[in-house]
N, C-alpha and C positions, 0 to 999 in steps of 0.2 A: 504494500500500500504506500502512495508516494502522498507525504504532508508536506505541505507548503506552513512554516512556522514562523513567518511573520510579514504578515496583511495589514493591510488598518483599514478602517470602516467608521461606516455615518460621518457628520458633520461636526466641524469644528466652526469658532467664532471670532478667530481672530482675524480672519480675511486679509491676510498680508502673502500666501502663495497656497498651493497646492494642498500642502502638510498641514495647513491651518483653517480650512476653506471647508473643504470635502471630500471624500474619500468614497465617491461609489464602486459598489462592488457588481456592477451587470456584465461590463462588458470582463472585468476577470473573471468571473465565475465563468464564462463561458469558452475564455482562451482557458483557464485550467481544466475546464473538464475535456476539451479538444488535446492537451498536454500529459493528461490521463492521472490528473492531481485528484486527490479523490476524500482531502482534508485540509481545510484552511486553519490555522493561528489567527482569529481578529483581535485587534485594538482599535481604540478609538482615535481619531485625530488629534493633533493638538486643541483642547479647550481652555477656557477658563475654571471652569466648573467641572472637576472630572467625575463628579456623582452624576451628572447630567451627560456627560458623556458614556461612560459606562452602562449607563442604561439604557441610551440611545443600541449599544453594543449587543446587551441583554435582547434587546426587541428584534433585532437584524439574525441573532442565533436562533435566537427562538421559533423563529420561520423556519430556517432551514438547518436542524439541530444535526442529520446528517449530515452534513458536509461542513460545518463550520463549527471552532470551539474558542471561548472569548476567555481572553488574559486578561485582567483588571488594570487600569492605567491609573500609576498613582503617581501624586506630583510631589514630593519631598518637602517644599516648603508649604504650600499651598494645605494639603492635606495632613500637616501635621498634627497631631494629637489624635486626630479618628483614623490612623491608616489600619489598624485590625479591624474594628468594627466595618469601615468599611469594604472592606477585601472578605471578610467571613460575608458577610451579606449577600457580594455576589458570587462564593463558591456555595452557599448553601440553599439561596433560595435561586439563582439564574444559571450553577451547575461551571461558573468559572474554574479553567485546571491550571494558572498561573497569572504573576503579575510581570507589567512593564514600567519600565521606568526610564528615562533621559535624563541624559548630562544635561542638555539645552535645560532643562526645567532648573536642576540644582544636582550635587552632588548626591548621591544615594547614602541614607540616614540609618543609624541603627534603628530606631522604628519600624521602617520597611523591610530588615534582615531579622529583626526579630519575630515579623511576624510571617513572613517566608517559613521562617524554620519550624516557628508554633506549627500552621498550615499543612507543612510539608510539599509547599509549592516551588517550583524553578520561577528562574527572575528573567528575566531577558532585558538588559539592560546596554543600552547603548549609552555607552560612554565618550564618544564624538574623538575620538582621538588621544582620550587622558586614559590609557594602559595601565601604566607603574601603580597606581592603588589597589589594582584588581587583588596585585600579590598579596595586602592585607586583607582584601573583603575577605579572599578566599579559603585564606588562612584562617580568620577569626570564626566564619562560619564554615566548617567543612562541609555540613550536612546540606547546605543548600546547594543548589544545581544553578552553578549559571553560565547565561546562554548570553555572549556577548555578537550584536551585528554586524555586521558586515565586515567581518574580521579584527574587529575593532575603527575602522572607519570608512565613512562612505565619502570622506572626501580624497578619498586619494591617499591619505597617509603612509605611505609604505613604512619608514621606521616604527609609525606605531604599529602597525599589521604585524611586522616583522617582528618587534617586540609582544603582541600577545602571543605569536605561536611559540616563543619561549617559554610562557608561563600558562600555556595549553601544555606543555611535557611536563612542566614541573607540577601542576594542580591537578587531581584527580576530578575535583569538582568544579572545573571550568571547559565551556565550549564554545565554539561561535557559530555563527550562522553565513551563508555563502551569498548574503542580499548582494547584488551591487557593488560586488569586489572584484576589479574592472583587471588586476595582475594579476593572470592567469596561473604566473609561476609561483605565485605565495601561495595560490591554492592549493596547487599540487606541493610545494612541500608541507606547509599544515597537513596534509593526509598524509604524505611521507612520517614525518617529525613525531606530532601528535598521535597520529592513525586515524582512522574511520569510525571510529567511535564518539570522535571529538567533538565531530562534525554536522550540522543539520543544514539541509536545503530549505533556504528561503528567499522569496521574491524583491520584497518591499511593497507588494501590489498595493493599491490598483494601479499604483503608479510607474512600475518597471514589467515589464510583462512576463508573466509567471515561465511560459513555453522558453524564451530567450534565457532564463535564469537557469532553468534544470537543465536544457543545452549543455551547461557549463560543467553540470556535473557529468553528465554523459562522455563527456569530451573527456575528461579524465580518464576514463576506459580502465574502471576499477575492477577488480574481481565480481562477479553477481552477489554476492555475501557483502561484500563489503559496498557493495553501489544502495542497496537497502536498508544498509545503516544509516548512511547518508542520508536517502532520499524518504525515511519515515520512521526508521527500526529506533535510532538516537533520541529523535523527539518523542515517541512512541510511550520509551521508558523512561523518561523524565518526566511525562504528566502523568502516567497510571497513576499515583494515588488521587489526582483531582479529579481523574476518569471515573475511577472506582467511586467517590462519592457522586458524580454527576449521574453515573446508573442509578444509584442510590435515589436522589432528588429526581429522574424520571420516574420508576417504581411507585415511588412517594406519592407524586404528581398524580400517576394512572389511576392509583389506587385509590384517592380522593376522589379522584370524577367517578369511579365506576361506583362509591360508596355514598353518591349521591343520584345513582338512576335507579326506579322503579325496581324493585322485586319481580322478579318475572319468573313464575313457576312452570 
């Protein structure tokens, strides 16, 4: 099964580009399913309000619960003091199997790694370039899973790229995501270096187009074992325990509607 583990979706409000605007999901949904993606990672846009965004998240999954699974978008300073409450909210009643987090927003807080670990959720945290702290997050919390983008940056930065996949060998619980990492030869050694394990395929959608991203991994001409880890096996076993509760919160769900139809003998 090939996952695509990082999308963004609905609307955002700050109207200054793309990231902060809107994020429709028609026409990816339709290139990934042509691409044979058969599970999205959403987030929300950049907001002001990420209770409002997030829920916007919750409504867009909730349609289509097959094929889509929403990470909670929390802002560090913004969302300070309620970041459990908020993030249990939506893994218990919208079935969310991790959170997101940006450097652009603020630096990533104990708050949000403590309540990761509470949870037992992965982080997917783009850090915009600033590498060298990971060594402590990762350190301080082992047990959390995290999933850094686009190799650690989507601007280009090869020394910082170059420097995560350092500290991809040396962290057992660090990984990145393959969005939008435009040097071909970092990727193949992060699979080298790291291994395939390390590793999750992701887009950036709607706005990088999903087909042109997995291309990349293809192009690597992995082992089949090892292309599956890449392309869904990696993300796979980083969300099972948010999975296992989101079966849970379906169940839950069923079972209420059917314990409110007629008796029918």
């Amino acid at each position: 099964m090939i996952i695509d583990c990082h999308c963004h979706a609905g609307k955002g409000d700050g109207l200054t580009g793309p990231w902060d605007t809107s994020a429709p999901l028609q026409s990816y949904l339709h290139r990934a399913a042509s691409a044979g993606i058969a599970r999205t990672v959403v987030f929300s846009a950049f907001h002001s309000n990420n209770r409002v965004a997030n829920m916007q998240v919750a409504m867009i999954v909730s349609n289509i619960p097959d094929r889509l699974w929403g990470f909670v978008f929390v802002h560090p300073i913004r969302d300070a003091g309620r970041v459990y409450p908020m993030v249990r909210r939506f893994v218990d009643v919208y079935g969310f199997c991790g959170i997101k987090v940006h450097r652009h927003d603020g630096r990533i807080t104990r708050e949000i790694c403590d309540t990761a670990q509470l949870l037992k959720l992965p982080v997917l945290y783009d850090v915009v370039g600033e590498t060298a702290p990971l060594a402590l997050i990762a350190a301080e919390y082992p047990t959390v899973s995290w999933i850094i983008p686009h190799l650690g940056s989507f601007a280009d930065d090869w020394a910082a790229q170059s420097q995560l996949i350092d500290l991809l060998v040396r962290f057992d619980n660090l990984y990145a995501d393959t969005a939008g990492v435009r040097r071909f030869d970092l990727l193949a050694e992060a699979i080298e270096r790291a291994g395939p394990h390390k590793i999750l395929f992701g887009s950036d959608g709607p706005w990088l187009h999903p087909g042109l991203e997995l291309a990349k991994i293809r192009a690597l001409r992995l082992a089949p074992q090892h292309e599956a880890l890449v392309m869904g096996g990696n993300l796979l076993r980083l969300v099972q325990p948010g999975l296992v509760r989101r079966q849970r919160h379906c169940l839950s769900t069923i079972r209420s509607f059917q314990s409110t139809m007629p008796f029918n003998s």
